[in-house]
N, C-alpha and C positions, 0 to 999 in steps of 0.2 A: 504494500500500500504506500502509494505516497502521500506525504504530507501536503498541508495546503498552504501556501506561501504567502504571504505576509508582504503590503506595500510596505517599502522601507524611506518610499521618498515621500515626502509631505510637501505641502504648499509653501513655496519659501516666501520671508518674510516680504519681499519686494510685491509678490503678488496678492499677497492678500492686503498690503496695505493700499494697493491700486483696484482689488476688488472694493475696500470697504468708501475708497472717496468717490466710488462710481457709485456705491450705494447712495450716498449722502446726496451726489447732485442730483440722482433720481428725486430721491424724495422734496428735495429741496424746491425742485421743479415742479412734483405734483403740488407743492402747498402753497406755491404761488409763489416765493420767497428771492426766485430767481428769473431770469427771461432770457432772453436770447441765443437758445438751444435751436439747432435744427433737431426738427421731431418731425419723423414719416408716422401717417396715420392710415389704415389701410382700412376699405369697409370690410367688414364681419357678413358674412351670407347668415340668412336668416337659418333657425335649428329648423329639420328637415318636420313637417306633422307627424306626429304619431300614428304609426300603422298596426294594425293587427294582421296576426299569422295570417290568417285568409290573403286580404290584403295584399303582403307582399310576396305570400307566392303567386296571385293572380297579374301582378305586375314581373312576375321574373319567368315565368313560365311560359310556353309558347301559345300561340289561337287564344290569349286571352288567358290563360288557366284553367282553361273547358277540356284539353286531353291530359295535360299534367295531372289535374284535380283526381279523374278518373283511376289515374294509375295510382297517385297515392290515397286515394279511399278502396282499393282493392280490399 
């Protein structure tokens, strides 16, 4: 059996102290505090309507879900 190996490298300190001031101007931006960031805003698609099992096999299935249906109600 082998053993399971263990990271031995960690975040060095350079990085996480340029993670945390990237945190800070986030937040600093959401709360109004700062301005003049380029910010991409991208639209969101709307969540798809909720389907029932019928539903979407009558939508994935061929002729409608009229020979599909047949075969999986055997």
């Amino acid at each position: 059996m082998s053993r399971k190996k263990t990271k031995s490298r960690h975040m060095t300190d350079e990085t996480f102290a340029e993670l945390t001031k990237s945190a800070k101007q986030a937040l600093a931006y959401e709360r109004g505090e700062v301005s003049g960031h380029r910010v991409t805003r991208i639209a969101v698609p709307r969540p798809p309507r909720p389907m029932s099992s019928a539903d979407i096999a009558r939508g994935l299935l061929p002729n409608g879900g009229k020979v599909g249906e047949k075969m999986l109600n055997r």
